[in-house]
C-alpha positions as CSV (number, residue, x, y, z in Angstrom):
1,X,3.5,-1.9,-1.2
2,X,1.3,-4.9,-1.6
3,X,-0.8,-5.6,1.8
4,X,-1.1,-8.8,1.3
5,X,0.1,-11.9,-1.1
6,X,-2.1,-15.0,-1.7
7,X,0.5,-18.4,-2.4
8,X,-1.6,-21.3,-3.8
9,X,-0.8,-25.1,-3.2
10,X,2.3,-25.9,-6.0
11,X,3.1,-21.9,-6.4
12,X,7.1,-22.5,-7.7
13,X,7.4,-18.5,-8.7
14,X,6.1,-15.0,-8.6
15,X,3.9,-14.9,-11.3
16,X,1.6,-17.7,-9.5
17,X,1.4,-15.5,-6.2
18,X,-1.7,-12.9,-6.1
19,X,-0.7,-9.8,-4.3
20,X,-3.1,-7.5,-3.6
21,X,-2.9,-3.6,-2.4
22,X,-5.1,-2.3,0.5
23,X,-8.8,-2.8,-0.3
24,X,-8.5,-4.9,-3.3
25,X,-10.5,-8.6,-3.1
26,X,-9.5,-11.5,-4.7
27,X,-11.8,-14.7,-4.8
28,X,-11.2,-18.2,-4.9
29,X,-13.1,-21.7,-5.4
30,X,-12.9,-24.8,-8.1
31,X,-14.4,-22.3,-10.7
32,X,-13.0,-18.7,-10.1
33,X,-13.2,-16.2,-12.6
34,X,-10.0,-16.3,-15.1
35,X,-7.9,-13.6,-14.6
36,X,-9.6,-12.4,-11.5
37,X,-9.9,-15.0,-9.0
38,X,-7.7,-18.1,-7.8
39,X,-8.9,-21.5,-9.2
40,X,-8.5,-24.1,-6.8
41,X,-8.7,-27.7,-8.2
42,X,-9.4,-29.8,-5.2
43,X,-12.8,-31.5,-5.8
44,X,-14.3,-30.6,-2.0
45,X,-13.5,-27.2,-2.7
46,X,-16.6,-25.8,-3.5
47,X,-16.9,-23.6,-7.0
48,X,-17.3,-20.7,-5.6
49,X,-15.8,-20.7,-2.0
50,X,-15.1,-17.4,-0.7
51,X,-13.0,-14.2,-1.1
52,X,-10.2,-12.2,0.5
53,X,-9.5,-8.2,1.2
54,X,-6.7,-6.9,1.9
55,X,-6.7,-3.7,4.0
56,X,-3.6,-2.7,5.2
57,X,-2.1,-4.0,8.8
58,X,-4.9,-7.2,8.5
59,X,-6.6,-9.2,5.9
60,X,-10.5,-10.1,6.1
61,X,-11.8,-13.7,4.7
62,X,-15.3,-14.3,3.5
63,X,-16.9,-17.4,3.3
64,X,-19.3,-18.5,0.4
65,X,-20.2,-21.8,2.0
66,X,-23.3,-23.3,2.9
67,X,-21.7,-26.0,4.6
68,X,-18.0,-25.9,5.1
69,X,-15.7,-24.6,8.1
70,X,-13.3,-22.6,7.2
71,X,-9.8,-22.8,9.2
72,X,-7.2,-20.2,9.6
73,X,-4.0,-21.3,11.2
74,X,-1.0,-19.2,12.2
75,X,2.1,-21.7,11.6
76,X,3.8,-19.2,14.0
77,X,1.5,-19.5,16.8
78,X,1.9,-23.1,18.7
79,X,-2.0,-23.8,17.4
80,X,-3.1,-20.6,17.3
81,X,-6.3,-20.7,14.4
82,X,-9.5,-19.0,13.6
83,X,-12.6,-20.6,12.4
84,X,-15.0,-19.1,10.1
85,X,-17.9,-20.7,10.0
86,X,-20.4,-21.1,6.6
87,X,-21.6,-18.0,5.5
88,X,-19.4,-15.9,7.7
89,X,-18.8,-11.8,6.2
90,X,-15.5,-10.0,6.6
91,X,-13.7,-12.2,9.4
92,X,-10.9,-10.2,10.4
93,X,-7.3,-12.4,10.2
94,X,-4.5,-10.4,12.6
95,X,-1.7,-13.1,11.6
96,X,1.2,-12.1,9.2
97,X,1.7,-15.8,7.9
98,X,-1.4,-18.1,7.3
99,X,-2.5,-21.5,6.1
100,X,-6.3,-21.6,5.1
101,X,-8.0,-25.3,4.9
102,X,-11.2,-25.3,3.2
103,X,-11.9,-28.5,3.6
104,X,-12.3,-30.0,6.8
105,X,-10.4,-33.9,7.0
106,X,-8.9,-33.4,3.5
107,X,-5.4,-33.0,2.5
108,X,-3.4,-32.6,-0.8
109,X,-2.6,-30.0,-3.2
110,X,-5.7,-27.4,-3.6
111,X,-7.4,-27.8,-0.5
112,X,-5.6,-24.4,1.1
113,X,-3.7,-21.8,0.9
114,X,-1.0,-19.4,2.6
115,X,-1.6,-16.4,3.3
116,X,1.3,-13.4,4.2
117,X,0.6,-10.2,5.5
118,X,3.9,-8.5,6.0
119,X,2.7,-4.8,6.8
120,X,2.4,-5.6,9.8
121,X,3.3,-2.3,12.1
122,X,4.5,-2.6,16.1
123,X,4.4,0.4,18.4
124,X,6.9,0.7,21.0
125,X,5.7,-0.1,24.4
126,X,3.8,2.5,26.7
127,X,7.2,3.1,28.7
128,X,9.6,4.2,26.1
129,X,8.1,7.2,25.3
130,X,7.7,8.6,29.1
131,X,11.3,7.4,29.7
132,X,13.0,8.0,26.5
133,X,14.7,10.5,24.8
134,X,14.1,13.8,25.4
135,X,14.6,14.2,21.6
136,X,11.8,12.1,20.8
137,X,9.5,13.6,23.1
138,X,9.9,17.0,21.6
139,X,9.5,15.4,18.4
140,X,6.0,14.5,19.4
141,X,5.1,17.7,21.0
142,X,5.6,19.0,17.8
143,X,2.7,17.4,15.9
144,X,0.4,18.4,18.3
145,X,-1.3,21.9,17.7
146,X,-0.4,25.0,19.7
147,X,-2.2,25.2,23.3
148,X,-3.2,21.7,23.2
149,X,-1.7,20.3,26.0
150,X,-2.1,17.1,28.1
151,X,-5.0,18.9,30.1
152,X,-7.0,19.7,27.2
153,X,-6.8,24.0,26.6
154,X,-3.6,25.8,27.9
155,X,-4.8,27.5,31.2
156,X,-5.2,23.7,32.0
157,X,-1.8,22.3,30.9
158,X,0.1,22.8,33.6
159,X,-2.9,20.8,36.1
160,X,-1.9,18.2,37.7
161,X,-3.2,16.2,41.4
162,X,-5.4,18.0,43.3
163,X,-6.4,20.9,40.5
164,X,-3.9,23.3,41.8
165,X,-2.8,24.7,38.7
166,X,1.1,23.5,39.9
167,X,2.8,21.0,37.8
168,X,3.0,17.3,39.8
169,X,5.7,16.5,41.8
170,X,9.0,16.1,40.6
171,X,8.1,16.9,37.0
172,X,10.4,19.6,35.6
173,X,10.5,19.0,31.9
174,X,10.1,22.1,30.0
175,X,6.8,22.8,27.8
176,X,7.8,20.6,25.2
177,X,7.6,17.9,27.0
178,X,4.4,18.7,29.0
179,X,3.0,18.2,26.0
180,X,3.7,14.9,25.2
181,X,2.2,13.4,28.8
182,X,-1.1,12.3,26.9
183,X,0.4,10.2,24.2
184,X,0.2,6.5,25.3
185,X,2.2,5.0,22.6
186,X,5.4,6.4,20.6
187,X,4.1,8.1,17.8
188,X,6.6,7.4,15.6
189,X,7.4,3.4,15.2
190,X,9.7,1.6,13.1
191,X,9.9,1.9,10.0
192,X,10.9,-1.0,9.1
193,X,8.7,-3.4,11.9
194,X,10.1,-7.0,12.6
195,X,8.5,-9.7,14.6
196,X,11.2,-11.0,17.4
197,X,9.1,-13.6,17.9
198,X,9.0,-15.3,14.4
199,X,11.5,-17.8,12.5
200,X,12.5,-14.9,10.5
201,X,14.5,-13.1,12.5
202,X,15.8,-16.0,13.7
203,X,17.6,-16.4,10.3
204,X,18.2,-12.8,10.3
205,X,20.2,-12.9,13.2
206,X,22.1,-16.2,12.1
207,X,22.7,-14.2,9.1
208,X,24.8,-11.1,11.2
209,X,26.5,-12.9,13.7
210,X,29.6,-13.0,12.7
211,X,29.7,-8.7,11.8
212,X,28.0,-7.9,15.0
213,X,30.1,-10.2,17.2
214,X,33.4,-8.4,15.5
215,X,34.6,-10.8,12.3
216,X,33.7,-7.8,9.8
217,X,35.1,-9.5,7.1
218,X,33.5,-12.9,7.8
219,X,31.9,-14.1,4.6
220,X,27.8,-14.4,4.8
221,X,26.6,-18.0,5.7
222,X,24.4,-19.8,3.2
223,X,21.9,-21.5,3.4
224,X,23.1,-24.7,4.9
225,X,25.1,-23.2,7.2
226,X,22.5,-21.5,8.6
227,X,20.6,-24.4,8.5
228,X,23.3,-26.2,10.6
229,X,23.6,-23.2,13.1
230,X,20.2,-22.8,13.6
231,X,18.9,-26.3,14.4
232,X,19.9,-26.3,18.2
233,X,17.0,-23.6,18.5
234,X,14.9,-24.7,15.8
235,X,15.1,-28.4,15.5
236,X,12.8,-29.1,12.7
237,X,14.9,-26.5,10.4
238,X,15.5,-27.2,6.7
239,X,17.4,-25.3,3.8
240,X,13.8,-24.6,2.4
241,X,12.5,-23.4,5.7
242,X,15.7,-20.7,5.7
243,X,15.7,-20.0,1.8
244,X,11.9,-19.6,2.5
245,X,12.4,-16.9,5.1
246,X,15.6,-15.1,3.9
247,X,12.8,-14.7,0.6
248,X,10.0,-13.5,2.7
249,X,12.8,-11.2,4.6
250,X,13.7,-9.2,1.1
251,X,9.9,-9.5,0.4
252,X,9.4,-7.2,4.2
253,X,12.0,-4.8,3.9
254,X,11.1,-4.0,0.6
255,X,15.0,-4.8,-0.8
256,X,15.0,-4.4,-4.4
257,X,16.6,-7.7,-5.9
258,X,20.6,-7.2,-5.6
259,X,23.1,-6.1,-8.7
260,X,25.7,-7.9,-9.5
261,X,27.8,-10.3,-7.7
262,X,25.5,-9.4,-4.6
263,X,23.3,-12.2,-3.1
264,X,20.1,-11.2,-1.3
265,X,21.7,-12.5,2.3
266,X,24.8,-10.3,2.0
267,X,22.1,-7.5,1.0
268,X,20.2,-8.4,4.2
269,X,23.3,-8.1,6.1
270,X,24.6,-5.0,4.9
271,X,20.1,-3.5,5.5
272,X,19.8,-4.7,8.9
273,X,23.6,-3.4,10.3
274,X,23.0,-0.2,8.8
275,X,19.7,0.2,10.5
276,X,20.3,-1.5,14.1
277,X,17.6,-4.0,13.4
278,X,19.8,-6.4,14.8
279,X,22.0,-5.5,17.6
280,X,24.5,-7.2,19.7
281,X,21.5,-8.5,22.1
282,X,19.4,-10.0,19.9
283,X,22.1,-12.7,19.2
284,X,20.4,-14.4,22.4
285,X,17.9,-15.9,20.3
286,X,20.7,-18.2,18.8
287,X,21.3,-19.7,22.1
288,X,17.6,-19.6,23.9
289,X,15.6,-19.4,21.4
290,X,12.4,-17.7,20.5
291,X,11.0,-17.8,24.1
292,X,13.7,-15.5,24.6
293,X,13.1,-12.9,22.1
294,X,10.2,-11.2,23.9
295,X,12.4,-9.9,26.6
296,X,15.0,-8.8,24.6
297,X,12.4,-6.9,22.1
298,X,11.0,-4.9,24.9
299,X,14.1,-3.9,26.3
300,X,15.7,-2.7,23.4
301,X,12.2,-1.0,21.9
302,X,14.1,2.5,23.4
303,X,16.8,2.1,20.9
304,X,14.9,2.7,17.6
């Protein structure tokens, strides 16, 4: 799966995106190399302006200039940017959607780009692995080699408080288990990660209301009737925004384009019911928004 995919000012289709796979480069400026690099036409852009890598989870951003700022904003993030100042190598960018400006005070076509990482991975919190399912635990026992136990060798597995060589109090899980105390994180995470925070899921969960909420046979909403449902929570919402993300959602989930009659939402709908990644409780974000989503993210991070 492609890391990371470039969208120049004016891109209207696929062919005009650059996608590249982890630890491929692309570079970009007024002159870039035909074929291998993304021409940008804007006059203050300089010829050659910088370069991008893709590496997996992230995406660095070099900067060729001698003079110019660069600025990385995360339209997600209230504000949240990155400056990379002239000459900077390799600035790492965490965000999985991104508008570069190259040219600081100018505006128009050319002068940026967007950026969207969508591999991005999420663990599950620190607690769902001590106080989840036993299954899960023995799960992760198992990749860890024979003997090696939360104390290091096996004579020191079972140490707990005070070096007696007795488990801790009140812990009476069998060895399986034991074995699991050092992981911090769940070793297995989601395969298929989503962002609670983000517009997207937003429109993911406008999209299976009505089957989660009992109306099985409720035809999907379109576009402008998502539109109209989600504007209480998202009041600057257009039909491009939500054709925009229902695109990007395919583009995450790695949904082959649809046969048939099929549209990509009703394919969406029918993915993210069959693999919980939207449950009865998310639906809160429809009435109280994103602020909301957090909450509800980490207390159903057990359920996956």
């Amino acid at each position: 799966m492609f890391s990371v995919i470039i969208v120049p000012d004016g891109c209207r289709g696929l062919e005009a995106q650059h996608r590249l796979e982890p630890g491929h480069t692309l570079r970009f400026g007024r002159t870039a190399p035909t074929g291998s690099g993304m021409a940008l036409s804007h006059p203050a852009v300089a010829c050659a302006a910088g370069e991008i890598t893709a590496t997996g989870a992230f995406w660095i951003l070099t900067n060729f200039s001698s003079d110019q700022t660069y600025l990385v904003e995360n339209p997600e993030g209230a504000g949240e940017h990155i400056r990379v100042a002239p000459g900077r190598a390799d600035a790492p960018v965490p965000f999985e959607f991104a508008r570069v400006r190259l040219c600081a005070g100018e505006s128009g076509a050319g002068c940026g780009f967007d950026v969207l990482a969508p591999r991005h991975d999420y663990l599950a919190s620190a607690d769902s692995l001590v106080g989840g399912s036993r299954s899960r635990a023995k799960r992760a026992a198992a990749l860890l080699p024979e003997g090696a136990h939360a104390g290091g060798t096996q004579g020191e597995g079972n140490r707990r408080e005070g070096g007696t060589g007795l488990p801790a109090e009140g812990v009476t899980g069998g060895a399986a288990e034991d074995r699991t105390q050092g992981w911090s994180f769940d070793p297995f995470p989601r395969p298929y990660p989503l962002d609670h925070t983000c517009h997207y899921f937003l429109v993911l969960a406008a999209l299976c209301e009505a089957s989660l909420r009992g109306d099985a046979a409720a035809p999907v909403p379109d576009v402008v009737e998502l539109t109209e449902r989600l504007r209480p929570v998202w009041p600057d919402v257009s039909p491009a925004a939500v054709a925009w993300n229902i695109d990007y959602l395919r583009l995450k989930l790695r949904l082959r384009a649809p046969d048939g009659a099929e549209s990509v939402r009703g394919a969406l709908v029918r993915f993210a019911l069959r693999f919980d990644l939207v449950q009865e409780a998310h639906l809160a974000v429809l009435d109280n928004g994103l602020a909301h989503a957090g909450a509800g993210w980490e207390s159903s991070a057990g359920a996956y």
